[in-house]
C-alpha positions in Angstrom: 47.5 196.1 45.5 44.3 196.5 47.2 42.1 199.7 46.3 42.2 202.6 48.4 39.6 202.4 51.0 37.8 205.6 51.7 36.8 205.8 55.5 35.5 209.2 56.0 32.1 210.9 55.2 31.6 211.4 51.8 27.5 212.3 51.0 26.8 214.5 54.7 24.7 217.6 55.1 27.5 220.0 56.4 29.0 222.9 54.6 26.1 223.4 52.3 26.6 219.5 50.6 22.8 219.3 51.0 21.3 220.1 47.7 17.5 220.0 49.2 18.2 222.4 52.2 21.0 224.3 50.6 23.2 225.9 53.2 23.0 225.9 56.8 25.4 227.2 59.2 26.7 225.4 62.2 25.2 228.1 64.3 21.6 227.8 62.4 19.0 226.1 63.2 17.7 223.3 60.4 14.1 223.2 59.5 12.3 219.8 58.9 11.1 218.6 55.8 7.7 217.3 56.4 5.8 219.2 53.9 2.9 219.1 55.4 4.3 220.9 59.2 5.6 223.5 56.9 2.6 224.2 54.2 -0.4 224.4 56.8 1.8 225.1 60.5 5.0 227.0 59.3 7.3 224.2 60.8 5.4 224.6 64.2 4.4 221.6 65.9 1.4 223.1 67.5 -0.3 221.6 64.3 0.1 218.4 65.1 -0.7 218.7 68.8 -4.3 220.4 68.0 -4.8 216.7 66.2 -4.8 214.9 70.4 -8.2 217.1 70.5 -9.4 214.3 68.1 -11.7 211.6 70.0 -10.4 208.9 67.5 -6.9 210.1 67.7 -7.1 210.1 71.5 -8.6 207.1 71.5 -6.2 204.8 69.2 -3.3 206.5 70.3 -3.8 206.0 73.5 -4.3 202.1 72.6 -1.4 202.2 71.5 1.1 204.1 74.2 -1.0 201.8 76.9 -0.2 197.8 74.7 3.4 199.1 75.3 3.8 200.3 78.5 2.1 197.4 79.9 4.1 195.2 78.8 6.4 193.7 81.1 10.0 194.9 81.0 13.5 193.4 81.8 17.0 194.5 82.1 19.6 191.8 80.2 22.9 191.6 81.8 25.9 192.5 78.8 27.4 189.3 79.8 28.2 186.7 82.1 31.3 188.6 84.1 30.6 189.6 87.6 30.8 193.3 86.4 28.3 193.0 83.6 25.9 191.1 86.4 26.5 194.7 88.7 26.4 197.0 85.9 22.7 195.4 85.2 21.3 194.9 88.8 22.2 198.8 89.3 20.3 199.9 85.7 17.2 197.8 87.0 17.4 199.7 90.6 17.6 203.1 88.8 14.5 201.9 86.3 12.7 201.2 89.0 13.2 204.5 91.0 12.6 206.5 87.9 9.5 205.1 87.1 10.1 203.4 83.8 6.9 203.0 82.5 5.9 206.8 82.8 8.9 208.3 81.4 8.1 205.1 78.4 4.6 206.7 78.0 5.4 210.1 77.5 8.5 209.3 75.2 6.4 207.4 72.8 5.2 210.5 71.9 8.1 211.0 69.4 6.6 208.4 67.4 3.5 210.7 67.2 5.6 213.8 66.2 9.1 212.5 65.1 11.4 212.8 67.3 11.6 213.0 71.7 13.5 215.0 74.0 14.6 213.9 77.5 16.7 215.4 80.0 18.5 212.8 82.9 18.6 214.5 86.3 22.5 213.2 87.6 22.9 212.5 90.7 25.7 211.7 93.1 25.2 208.1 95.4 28.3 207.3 97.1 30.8 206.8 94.5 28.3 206.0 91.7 26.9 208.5 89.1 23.2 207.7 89.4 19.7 208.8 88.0 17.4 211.4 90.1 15.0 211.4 87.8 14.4 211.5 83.8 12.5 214.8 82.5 10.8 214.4 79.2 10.9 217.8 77.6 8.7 219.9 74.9 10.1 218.9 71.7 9.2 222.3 70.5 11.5 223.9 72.4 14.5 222.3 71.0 16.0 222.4 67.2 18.7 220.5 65.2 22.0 222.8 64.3 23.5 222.8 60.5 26.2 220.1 62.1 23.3 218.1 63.2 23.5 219.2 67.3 21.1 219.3 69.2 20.3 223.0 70.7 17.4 224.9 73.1 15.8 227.5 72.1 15.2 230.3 74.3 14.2 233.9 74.7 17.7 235.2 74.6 19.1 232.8 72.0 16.1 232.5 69.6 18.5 229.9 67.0 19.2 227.7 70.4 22.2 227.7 73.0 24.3 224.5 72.4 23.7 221.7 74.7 26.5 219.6 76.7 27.6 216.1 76.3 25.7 213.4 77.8 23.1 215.8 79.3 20.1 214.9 76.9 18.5 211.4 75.3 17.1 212.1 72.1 15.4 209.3 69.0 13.8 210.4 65.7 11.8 208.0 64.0 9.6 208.1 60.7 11.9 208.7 58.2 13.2 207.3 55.1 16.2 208.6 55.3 19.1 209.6 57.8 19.6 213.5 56.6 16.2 214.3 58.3 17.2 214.9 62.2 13.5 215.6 63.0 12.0 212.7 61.5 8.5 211.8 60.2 5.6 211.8 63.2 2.2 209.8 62.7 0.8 213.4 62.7 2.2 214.0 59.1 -0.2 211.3 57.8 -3.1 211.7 60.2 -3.5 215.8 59.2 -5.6 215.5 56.5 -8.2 212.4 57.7 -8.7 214.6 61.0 -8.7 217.7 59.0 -11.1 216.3 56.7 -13.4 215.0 59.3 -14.0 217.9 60.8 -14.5 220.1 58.1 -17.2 217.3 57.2 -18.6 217.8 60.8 -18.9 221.3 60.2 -21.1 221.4 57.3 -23.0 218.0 58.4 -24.1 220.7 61.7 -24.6 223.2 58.4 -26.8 220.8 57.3 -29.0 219.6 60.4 -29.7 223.3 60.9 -30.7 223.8 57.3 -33.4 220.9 57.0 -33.9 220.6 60.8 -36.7 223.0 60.5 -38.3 225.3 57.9 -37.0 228.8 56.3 -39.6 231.9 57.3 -40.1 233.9 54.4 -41.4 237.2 54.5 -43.5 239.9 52.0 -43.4 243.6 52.4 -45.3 246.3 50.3 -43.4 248.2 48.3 -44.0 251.3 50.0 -42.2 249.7 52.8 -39.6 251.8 54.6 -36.1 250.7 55.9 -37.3 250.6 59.4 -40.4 248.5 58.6 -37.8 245.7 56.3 -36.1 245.8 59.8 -38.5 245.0 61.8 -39.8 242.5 59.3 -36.5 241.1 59.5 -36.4 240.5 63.2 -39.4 239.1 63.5 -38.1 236.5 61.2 -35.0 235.7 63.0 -37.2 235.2 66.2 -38.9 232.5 64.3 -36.3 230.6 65.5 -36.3 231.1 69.8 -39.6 232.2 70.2 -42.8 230.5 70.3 -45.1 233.8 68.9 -44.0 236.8 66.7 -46.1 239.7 66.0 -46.3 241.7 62.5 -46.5 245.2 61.2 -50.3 245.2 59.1 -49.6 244.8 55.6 -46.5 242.3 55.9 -46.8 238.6 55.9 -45.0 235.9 56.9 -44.6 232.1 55.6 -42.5 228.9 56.3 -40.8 227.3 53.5 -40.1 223.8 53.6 -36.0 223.0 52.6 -36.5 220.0 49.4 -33.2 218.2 48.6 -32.6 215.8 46.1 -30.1 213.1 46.3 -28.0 211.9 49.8 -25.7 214.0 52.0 -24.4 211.5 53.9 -22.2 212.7 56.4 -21.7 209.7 58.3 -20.1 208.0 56.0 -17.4 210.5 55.2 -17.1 210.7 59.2 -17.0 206.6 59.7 -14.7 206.7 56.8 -12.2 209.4 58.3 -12.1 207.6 61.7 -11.5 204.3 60.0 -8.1 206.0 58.0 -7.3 206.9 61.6 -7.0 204.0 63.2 -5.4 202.3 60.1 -2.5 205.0 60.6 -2.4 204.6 64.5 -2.8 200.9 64.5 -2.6 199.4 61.3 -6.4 198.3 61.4 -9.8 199.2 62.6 -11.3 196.3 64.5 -9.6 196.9 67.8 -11.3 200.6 68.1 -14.3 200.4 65.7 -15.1 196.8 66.9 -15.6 195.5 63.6 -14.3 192.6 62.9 -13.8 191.5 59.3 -13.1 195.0 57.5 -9.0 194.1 57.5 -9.2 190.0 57.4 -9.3 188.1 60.5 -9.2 189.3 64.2 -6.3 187.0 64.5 -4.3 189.1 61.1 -5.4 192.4 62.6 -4.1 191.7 66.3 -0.5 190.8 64.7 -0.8 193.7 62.5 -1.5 195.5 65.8 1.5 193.3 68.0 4.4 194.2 65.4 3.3 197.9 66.1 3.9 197.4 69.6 6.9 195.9 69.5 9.0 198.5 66.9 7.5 201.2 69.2 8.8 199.4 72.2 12.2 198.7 70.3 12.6 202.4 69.1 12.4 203.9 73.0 14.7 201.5 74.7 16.8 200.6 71.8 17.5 204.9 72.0 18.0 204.3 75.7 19.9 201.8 75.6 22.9 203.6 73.3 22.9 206.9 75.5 21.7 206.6 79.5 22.4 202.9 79.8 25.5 203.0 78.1 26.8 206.5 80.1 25.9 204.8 83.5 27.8 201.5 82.7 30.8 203.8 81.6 30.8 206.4 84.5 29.6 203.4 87.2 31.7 200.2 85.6 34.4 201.1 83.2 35.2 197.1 82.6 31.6 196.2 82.3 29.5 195.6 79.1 26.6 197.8 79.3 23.2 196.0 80.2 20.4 196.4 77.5 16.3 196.7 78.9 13.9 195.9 76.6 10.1 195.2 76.7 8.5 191.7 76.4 6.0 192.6 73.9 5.3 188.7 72.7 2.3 187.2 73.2 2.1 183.5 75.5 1.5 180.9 73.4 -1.7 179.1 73.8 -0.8 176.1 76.2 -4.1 173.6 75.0 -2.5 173.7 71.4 1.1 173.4 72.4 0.0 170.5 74.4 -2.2 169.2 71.7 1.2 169.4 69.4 3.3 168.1 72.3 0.9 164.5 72.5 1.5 164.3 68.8 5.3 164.5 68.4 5.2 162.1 72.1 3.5 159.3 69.3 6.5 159.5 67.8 8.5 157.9 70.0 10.0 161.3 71.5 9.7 163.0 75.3 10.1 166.5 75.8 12.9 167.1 78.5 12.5 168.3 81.8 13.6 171.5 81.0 11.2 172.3 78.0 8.2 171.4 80.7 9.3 173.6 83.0 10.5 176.4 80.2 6.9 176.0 78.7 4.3 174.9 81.1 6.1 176.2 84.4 7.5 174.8 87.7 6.5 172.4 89.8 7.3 169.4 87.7 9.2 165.8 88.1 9.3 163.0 85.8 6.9 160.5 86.4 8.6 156.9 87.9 8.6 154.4 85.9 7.8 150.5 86.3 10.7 148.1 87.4 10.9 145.7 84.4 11.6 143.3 86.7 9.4 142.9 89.1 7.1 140.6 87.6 2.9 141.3 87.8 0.8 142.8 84.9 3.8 145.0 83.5 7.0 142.6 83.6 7.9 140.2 81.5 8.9 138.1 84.9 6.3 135.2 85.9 5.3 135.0 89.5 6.2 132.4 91.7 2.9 130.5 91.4 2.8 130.8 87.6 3.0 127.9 85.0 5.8 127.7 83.1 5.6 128.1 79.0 3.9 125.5 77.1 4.3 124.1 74.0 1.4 126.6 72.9 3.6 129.8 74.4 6.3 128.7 72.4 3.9 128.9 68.9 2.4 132.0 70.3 6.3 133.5 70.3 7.2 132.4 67.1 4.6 133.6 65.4 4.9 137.1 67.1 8.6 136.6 66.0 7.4 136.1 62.6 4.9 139.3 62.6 7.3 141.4 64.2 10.1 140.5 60.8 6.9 141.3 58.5 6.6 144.2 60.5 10.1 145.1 60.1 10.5 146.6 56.7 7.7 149.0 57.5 9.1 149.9 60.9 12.4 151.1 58.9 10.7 153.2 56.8 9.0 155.1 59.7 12.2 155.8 61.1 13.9 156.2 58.0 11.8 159.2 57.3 11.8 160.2 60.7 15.5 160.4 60.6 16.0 162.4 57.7 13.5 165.2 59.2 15.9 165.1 62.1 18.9 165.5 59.6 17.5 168.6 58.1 16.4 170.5 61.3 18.5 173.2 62.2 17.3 173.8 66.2 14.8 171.7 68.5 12.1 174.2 67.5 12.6 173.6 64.1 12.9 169.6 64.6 8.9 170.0 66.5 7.6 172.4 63.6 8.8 169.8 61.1 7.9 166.7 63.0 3.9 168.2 63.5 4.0 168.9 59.9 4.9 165.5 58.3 1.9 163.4 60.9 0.1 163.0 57.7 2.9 162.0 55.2 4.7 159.6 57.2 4.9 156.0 55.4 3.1 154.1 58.0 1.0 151.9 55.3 3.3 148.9 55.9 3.8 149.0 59.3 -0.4 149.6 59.6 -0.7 146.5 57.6 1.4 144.8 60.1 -0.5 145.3 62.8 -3.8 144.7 61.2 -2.4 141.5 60.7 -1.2 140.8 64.1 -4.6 141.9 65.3 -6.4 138.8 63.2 -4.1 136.4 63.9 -4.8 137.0 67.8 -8.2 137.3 67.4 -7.9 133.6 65.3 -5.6 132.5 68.5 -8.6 133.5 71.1 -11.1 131.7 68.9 -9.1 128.5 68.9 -8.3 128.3 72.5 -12.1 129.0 72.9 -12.8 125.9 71.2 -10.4 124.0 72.6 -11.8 124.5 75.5 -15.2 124.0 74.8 -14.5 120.4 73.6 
């Protein structure tokens, strides 16, 4: 008898079960976990938005929201039936009326924070349930409920008014763990380099005004009076705007030159700060700081770069794809498996070395199919005809009309080519011995290419080398003798 197989929810957050939050009520309002948000912005995510007013911030971010959105995007049909064809044609319609790649940019921004809020505008269009528009809303206005629902805050209802069904597209992203509804934003990791850099700033500016020019120092009798250390004093702090100061008799006034020992180098901690900045953004430096060689080569640092882009890309339409895609195709075609759009983030692949790997499989003995030309190098192909075997000239084995017919010399020419070609033989099985069993062991055409290009150098093509180096000499001793036949 088979054990009992539990199906329902045993380790969730609800009814207090969540021994790092403790109890929060349905009607509550949870509050994230990102120590940070809550140590230095008390759970506000104003703290993180002050970090956009960083130039490097701006500047990698924004690399990285634009390698996304610019790459093309596609709607996939959920199958072959006629439905799933409609159900896609009409999500590609509303994409483009929506303007994909805006509402794209401005979600993205969940990444950045740790979760995104959007609201689809429903519309009416004959008997279909279509898309007005998509507004992205202030995540800060929103908060996650003790069941996990998602709820507005407002002036009225400061813990949030509950939402309705299929009103609002939502993603978190970030963290390690399911129980955290608000996620884990980049912000959380870029606080302190940004924080750090500009608290650097500010004393570097400390310091350019300290030993950018010299300290006025000034003497005083001590019969001096409190009006006469005042006016001592100004004259001092005019030192600084104006050109020409003028002195009470009896007071004096010097420069003193700032002396420093050792280095306060600022720049570094500043280069150093906007380098962990766009290792958190992009996984490397090279593509902001234009310096090439700090992570390993510019090729490893643009795939570092190229996996970012694709997981971001993933994250927003995967999200869209289980909520406003999947409502449409529901409302709009009931029978129909729901379409799925997705971004084509992949690279093209470099057509001189595919070619230069295509020429080397061809010496083989293999011919890519039409198909592959046309999948990999584009339309506008046809195979190229080839030469009637029969029609005699240069190519055919045929003899023209006006040629001689074999001689007793033709016939020793053949067998000895008979007799290379048997020598040749035991080499030629070996090739394709070897050949064969990398066919055997591929599992997919790509796979049978990769392995074909990688065993060039270890294929056993001594024999069948020697083989032809031997047919070589023996024609080369065949011309010779004919030449002296001749000649005599």
């Amino acid at each position: 008898m088979a054990d009992k197989v539990e199906t329902g929810e045993v380790a969730g957050t609800q009814d207090g079960r969540d021994i790092t939050r403790g109890w929060v009520g349905p009607l509550e309002l949870m509050q994230p976990q990102d120590t940070v948000l809550l140590t230095r912005g008390g759970g506000d995510l104003t703290l993180y938005k002050e970090l956009y007013r960083d130039d490097q911030v701006k500047t990698a971010w924004g690399q990285r929201q634009r390698a996304v959105v610019s790459a093309e995007w596609e709607v996939e049909a959920g199958g072959n039936r006629r439905q799933d064809k409609a159900a896609a044609d009409m999500l590609r319609d509303q994409l483009h009326h929506i303007g994909w790649d805006r509402i794209t940019e401005q979600m993205l921004f969940g990444i950045f924070y740790g979760y995104a809020v959007a609201e689809p505008m429903w519309t009416r269009d004959g008997g279909h349930v279509a898309l007005d528009s998509i507004q992205v809303r202030d995540r800060r206005r929103f908060g996650f409920d003790g069941e996990g629902r998602l709820r507005l805050r407002t002036m009225s209802q400061p813990r949030g008014e509950l939402l309705p069904e299929r009103k609002f597209w939502t993603f978190r992203t970030g963290a390690d763990h399911d129980d955290e509804p608000y996620g884990l934003g980049l912000g959380h990791w870029l606080y302190w380099p940004v924080f750090f850099k500009r608290s650097g700033v500010r004393l570097w500016l400390k310091f350019l005004d300290k030993f950018g020019q010299p300290t006025g120092k000034g003497t005083f009798p001590p019969s001096a009076t409190a009006a006469e250390k005042q006016k001592l004093l100004d004259a001092l702090r005019a030192l600084h705007t104006d050109s020409g100061v003028i002195v009470p008799e009896g007071m004096d006034i010097e420069l003193l030159e700032a002396a420093r020992s050792g280095t306060a180098d600022y720049t570094a901690l500043y280069d150093r700060m906007n380098g962990a900045i766009a290792k958190v953004i992009l996984g490397q430096v090279a593509t902001v700081e234009g310096t090439p060689g700090r992570l390993g080569s510019d090729d490893a640092q643009q795939d570092v770069r190229l996996d970012i882009i694709k997981a971001d890309g993933d994250v927003v339409c995967e999200s869209f794809n289980r909520s406003i895609a999947r409502w449409l195709t529901e409302w709009n075609y009931p029978n129909a498996t729901p379409p799925r759009v997705w971004r084509k983030t992949e690279q093209p692949e470099d057509l001189n070395t595919l070619a230069e790997r295509d020429e080397r499989v061809s010496r083989l003995g293999y011919k890519p199919t039409l198909d592959y030309i046309r999948e990999h190098y584009g339309d506008g192909w046809e195979e190229k005809p080839q030469p009637d075997p029969m029609a005699g000239g240069m190519g055919g084995p045929a003899f023209a009309e006006d040629d001689p017919p074999p001689t007793e010399d033709g016939e020793e020419q053949a067998a000895q080519l008979e007799r290379l070609a048997t020598e040749a033989e035991a080499g030629e099985n070996a090739l394709v011995d070897a050949i064969r069993e990398t066919v055997d062991a591929a599992e997919s055409l790509e796979d049978l290419r990769d392995r074909l290009v990688e065993r060039l150098e270890d294929l056993p093509v001594e024999d069948l080398a020697q083989a032809m180096g031997d047919a070589l000499a023996a024609a080369q001793l065949a011309g010779r003798v004919d030449l002296l036949e001749e000649a005599s």
